[in-house]
Steps between C-alpha positions, in 0.01 A plus 500: 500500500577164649432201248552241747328136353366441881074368439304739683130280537338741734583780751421536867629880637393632809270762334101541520236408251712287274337407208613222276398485114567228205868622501566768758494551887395871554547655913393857573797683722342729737513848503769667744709782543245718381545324129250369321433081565675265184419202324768252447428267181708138489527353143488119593638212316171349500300429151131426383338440236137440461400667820706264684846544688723197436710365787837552337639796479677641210857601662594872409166609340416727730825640459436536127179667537644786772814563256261524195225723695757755634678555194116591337432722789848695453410492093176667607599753732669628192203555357357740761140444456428370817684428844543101663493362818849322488739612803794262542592165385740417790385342829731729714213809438235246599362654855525249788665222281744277705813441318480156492154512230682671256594199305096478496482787324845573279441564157109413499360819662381801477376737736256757412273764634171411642190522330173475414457250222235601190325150457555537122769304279626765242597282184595629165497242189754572178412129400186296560514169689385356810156598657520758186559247232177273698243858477610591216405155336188522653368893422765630294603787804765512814317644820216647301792630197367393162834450313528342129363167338769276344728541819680164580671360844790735564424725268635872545262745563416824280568671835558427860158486690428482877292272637462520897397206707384452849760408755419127607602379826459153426492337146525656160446883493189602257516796189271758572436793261625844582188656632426176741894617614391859555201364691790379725765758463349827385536609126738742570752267653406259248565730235841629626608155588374362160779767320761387749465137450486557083807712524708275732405176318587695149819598631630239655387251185687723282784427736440122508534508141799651409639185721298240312193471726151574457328602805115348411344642757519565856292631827616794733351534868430861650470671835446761718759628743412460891698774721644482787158549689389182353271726255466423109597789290428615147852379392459271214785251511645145280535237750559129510701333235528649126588345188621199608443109364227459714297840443579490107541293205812532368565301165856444301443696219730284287239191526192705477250416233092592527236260539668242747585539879872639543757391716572732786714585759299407792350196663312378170798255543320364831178491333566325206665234728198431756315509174634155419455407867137591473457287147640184632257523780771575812346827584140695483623854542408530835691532869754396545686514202769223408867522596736690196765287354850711499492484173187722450647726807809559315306583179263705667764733650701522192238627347426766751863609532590491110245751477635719788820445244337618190356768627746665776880347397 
């Protein structure tokens, strides 16, 4: 894979129906030749933080994030518990894509089979922080979980535990408990996917760890298959990005210690940063978010890429 340092901002292919999220540019690639129609998935260099994409992009992040996310999915299809969309990673298999995009696309895509999206974020917990850490303050449970008093911030679980959310198209996504997800999904694809997500975030934690990371947590994303008639099928497959810095929290296990936020290998770097913009009174957390200085672009991607390091070199 290309690791060329060139800033990819945004993408504009000759493709229908692009869609263009926090980080990536997605384009659906018809269906011809009596094959079944493709989505192509760009990992841009842009960054936000706070609900907010900042102007400056963080040079070889997207990079980062396609490198880390492909070496999961080959790590899972070891695992054969469940099939993933992930086709090529190499512009030349791209349908209809002139030549003289590639440089668009090098090393920051994947292309993947079309589906239809389950509108539920599958997210396993080994530690408890974030939105968890907030409920579980609050009510003493995770997404309806009752786990035990005396827990602290960061502290390992007894067990991993899923927690499902709703898939947000704008803003924060919001924990739901796992019959509101079968509400959405069906219990029996909840319950099948709930097994899958435990035993790929187990796995792949026990993995991180022998390398001196602890994967916190993380969130997979789920589909159907669509044929080549444009119909969805019963196909359960893992799409979008897996296991990477910005699906996961990935802590160095050398610096961990319970009851305090960790460092991590992801764009907490950013955050604590426009923090201190925020505090003297230069920014309000809202659009549009205030230029990066290359020093907090160089840390940022450092970060991203020394985990790619850890965990694949």
């Amino acid at each position: 894979m290309n690791t060329t340092q060139t800033s990819v901002y945004e993408t504009h292919l000759p493709f229908p129906d692009r869609r263009q999220g926090k980080v990536r540019d997605i384009y659906q690639i018809p269906a011809q030749n009596g094959e079944a129609g493709k989505v192509l998935i760009i990992a841009s260099d842009r960054i936000s933080a706070f609900d907010v994409v900042m102007p400056t992009p963080v040079s070889g992040k997207g990079q980062e994030l396609t490198t880390i996310s492909c070496k999961w999915f080959d790590f899972i299809r070891n695992l054969e518990i469940i099939e993933d969309h992930l086709l090529s990673t190499n512009p030349e298999d791209v349908p209809g894509l002139d030549s003289s995009l590639y440089d668009q696309c090098d090393g920051r895509m994947m292309l993947g089979r079309a589906c239809e999206v389950i509108p539920v974020e599958f997210v396993v917990r080994g530690y408890i922080a974030g939105s968890g850490w907030k409920e579980y303050q609050n009510d003493g449970t995770v997404c309806g979980i009752t786990l035990p008093e005396g827990l602290q911030l960061s502290s390992k679980l007894p067990e991993p535990i899923f927690t499902p959310a709703t898939k947000a198209v704008e803003g924060h996504d919001e924990n739901i408990d796992f019959d509101t997800a079968s509400e959405i999904a069906g219990k029996e694809v909840m319950e099948r996917l709930r097994n899958v997500s435990l035993e790929i975030y187990t796995k792949a934690a026990a993995y991180a760890a022998e390398r001196g990371i602890i994967l916190a947590d993380t969130k997979f994303e789920f589909g159907y298959a669509i044929d080549a008639h444009g119909n969805t099928t019963d196909e359960l497959l893992l799409i979008d990005e897996v296991l990477t810095p910005d699906s996961s929290r990935f802590w160095p296990a050398d610096d961990y210690s319970i009851g305090r936020e960790q460092d991590s290998f992801d764009k907490q770097y950013v955050r604590n940063w426009l923090e201190t913009i925020v505090e003297s009174g230069d920014w309000d957390k809202t659009p549009p978010g205030p230029a990066l200085p290359q020093e907090i672009i160089d840390g940022t991607v450092a970060r991203y890429r020394e985990a790619a390091t850890r965990l694949f070199n």
